[in-house]
ROVOZA-142294 format. One line per 5 residues: number of its first residue (from 1); their letters; for each residue x, y, z of C-alpha. Coordinates in Angstrom, 3 decimals, decimal comma. Example, Ala and Ser with C-alpha at 12.3 -4.5 7.8 and 13.67 -1.06 7.14 Angstrom:
! residues 2
1> AS> 12,300/-4,500/7,800; 13,670/-1,060/7,140 .
***
This chain:
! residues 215
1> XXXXX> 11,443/-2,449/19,694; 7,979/-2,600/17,951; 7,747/-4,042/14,537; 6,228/-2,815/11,786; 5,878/-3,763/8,146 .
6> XXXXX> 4,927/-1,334/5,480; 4,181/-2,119/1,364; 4,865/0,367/-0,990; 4,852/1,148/-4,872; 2,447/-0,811/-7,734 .
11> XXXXX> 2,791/-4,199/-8,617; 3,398/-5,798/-12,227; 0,907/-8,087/-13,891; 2,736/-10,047/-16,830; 0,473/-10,379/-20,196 .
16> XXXXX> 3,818/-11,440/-21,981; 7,547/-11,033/-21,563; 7,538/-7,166/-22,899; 3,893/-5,480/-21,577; 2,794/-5,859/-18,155 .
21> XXXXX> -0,199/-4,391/-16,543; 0,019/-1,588/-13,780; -0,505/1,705/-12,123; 0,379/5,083/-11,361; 1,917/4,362/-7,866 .
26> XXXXX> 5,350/5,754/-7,199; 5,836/4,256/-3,588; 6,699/7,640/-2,733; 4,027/7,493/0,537; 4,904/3,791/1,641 .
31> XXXXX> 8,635/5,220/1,083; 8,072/8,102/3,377; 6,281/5,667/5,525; 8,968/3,711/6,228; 12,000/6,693/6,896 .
36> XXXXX> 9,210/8,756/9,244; 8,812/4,890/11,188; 12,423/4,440/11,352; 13,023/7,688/12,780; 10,484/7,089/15,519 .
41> XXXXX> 12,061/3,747/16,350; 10,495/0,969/14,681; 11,971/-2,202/13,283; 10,744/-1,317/9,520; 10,090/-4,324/6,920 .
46> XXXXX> 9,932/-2,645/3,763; 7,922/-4,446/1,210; 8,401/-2,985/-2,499; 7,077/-3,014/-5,699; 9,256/-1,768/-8,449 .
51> XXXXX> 9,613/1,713/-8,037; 12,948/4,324/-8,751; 13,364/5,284/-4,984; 16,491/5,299/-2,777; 16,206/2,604/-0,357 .
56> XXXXX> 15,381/4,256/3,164; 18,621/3,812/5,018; 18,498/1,409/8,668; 15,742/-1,014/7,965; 15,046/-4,334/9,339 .
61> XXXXX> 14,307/-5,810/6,250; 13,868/-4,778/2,307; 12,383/-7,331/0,097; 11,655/-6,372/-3,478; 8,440/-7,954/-5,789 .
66> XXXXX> 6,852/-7,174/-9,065; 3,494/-9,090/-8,665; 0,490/-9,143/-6,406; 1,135/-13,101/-5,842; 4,631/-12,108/-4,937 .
71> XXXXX> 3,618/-9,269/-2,524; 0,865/-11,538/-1,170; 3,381/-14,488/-0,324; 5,812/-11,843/1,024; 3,543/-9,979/3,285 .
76> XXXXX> 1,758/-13,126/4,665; 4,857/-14,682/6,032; 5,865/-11,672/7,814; 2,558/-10,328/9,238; 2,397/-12,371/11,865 .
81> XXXXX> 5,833/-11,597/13,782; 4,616/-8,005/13,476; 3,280/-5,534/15,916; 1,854/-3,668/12,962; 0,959/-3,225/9,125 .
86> XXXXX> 0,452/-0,206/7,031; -0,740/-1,525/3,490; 0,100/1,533/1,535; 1,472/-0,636/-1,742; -1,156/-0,734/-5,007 .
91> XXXXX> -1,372/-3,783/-5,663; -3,064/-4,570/-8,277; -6,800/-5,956/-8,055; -6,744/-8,251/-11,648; -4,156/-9,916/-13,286 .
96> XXXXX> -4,179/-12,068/-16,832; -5,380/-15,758/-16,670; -3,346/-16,744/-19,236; 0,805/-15,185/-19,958; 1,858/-15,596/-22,853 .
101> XXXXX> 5,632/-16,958/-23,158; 6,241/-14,837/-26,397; 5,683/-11,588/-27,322; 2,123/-11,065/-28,731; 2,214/-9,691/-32,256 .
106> XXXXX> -0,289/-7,250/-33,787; -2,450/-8,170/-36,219; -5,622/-6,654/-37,666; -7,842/-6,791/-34,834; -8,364/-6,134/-31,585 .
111> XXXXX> -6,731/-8,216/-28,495; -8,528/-9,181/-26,112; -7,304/-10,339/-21,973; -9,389/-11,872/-19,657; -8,279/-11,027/-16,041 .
116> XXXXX> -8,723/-12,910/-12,922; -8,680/-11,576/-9,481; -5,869/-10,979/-7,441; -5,872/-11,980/-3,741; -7,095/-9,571/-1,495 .
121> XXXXX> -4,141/-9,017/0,805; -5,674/-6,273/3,034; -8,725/-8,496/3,602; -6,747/-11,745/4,378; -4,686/-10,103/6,961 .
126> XXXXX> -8,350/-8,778/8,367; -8,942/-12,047/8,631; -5,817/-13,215/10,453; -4,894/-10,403/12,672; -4,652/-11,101/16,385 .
131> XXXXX> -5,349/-8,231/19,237; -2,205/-7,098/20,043; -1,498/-6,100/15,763; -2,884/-3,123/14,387; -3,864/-3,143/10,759 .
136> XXXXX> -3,844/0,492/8,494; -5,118/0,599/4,944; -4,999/2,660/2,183; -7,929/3,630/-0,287; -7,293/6,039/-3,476 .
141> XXXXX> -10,962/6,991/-4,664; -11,676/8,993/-7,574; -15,488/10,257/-5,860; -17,201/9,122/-2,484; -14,511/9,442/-0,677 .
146> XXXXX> -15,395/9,015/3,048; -18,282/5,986/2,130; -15,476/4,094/0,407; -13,308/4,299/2,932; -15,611/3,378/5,500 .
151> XXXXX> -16,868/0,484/4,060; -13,535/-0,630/3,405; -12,519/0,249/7,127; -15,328/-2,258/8,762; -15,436/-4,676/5,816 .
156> XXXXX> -11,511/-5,448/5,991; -11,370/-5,484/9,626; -9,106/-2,704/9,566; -7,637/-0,111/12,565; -7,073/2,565/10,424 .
161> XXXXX> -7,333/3,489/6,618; -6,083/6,657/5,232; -8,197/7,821/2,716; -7,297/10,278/-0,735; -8,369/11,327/-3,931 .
166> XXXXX> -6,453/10,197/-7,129; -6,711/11,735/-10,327; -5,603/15,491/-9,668; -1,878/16,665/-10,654; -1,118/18,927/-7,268 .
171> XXXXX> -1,116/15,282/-5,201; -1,578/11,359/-5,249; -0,001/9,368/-7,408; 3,452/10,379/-8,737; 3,275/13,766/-6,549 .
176> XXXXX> 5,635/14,769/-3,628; 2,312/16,187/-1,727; -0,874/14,566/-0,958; -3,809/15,032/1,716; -5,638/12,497/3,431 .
181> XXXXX> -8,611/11,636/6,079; -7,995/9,490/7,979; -10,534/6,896/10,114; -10,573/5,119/12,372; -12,185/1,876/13,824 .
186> XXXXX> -13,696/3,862/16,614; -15,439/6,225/14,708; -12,184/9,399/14,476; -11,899/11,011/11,874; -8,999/13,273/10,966 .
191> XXXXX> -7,991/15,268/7,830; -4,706/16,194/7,229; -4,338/18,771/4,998; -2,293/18,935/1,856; 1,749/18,914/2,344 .
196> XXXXX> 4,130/17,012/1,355; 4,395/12,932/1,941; 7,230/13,108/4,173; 5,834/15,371/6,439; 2,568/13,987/6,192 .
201> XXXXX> 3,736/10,280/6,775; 5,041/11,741/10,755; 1,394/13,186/11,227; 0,004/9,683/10,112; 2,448/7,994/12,573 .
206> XXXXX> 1,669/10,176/14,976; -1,924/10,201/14,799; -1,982/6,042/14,736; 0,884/5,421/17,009; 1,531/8,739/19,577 .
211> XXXXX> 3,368/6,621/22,101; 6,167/5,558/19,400; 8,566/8,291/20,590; 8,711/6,205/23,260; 9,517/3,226/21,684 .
***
């Protein structure tokens, strides 16, 4: 049985122990992700973020984080007993350098947070990946769509990366629909049309992995 480990949802970037910084993510497409490969016969790792979603039922493995440092430890100690990775999680790119350990109070002026990067977990796994894994991205643009995604394809040593616009109400983040291109290393290119996540997670699967029925 092939593996396959799939991130889902935002993460949760501490500034003190009542605000946090985040995204719009609702893991709905990771979540989706993971039923569609667990119907096609995968051994699914499920890799969340906090998110209101059922668990999808018969998985391998579940493991719940909140942060990017948490996803980043969690991911990197199971990539490399996988067959494959779909990085569909947002994890967030900055966090704050310093947390503070009470709550911050308001006072008459303006706060202000320096952020530090977050690891790039797509990247590192680029970086690590051996011949027989294959590695699919995500990349939510708000304009220049395909050049993003590109880039990001051949700069993160990616297989795959499924590309979509954010920032519309009728898909992306927090909707039950979405469309998406996806490319591939070889130079494919195919657009799936907008439908809902479920049923476009199967043509994603399919499209990336068409001998998994066989599995």
């Amino acid at each position: 049985m092939k593996k396959i480990l799939i991130t889902a949802g935002p993460t949760r970037e501490a500034i003190d122990p009542v605000r946090y910084i985040t995204n719009y993510s609702s893991g709905k497409m990771g979540y989706s992700l993971a039923e569609a490969a667990v119907k096609r016969g995968f051994a699914v790792t499920l890799i969340s973020g906090p998110v209101t979603l059922s668990r999808p039922e018969h998985l391998a493995e579940f493991v719940q984080v909140v942060s990017a440092a948490e996803m980043a430890e969690a991911v990197k100690k199971r990539f490399p007993l996988m067959d494959a990775a779909i990085m569909c999680a947002a994890v967030a790119d900055y966090r704050p350098v310093c947390i503070s350990q009470s709550k911050i109070k308001k006072n008459g002026g303006n706060l202000l947070l320096t952020l530090e990067r977050t690891e790039d977990i797509l990247q590192t796994l680029g970086k690590i990946k051996q011949p027989h894994q294959q590695l699919i991205g995500f990349a939510a643009e708000t304009d220049s769509l395909q050049a993003y995604a590109q880039e990001k394809l051949r700069r993160k040593n990616l297989d795959w990366i499924a590309a979509n616009l954010v920032g519309r109400t009728d898909r992306g983040f927090q909707s039950d629909d979405n469309a998406v291109t996806l490319y591939g290393a070889h130079g494919e290119i195919i657009d799936f049309p907008l439908c809902s996540k479920r049923e476009l997670a199967e043509k994603i699967l399919q499209a990336i992995f068409p001998e998994s029925s066989s599995f």
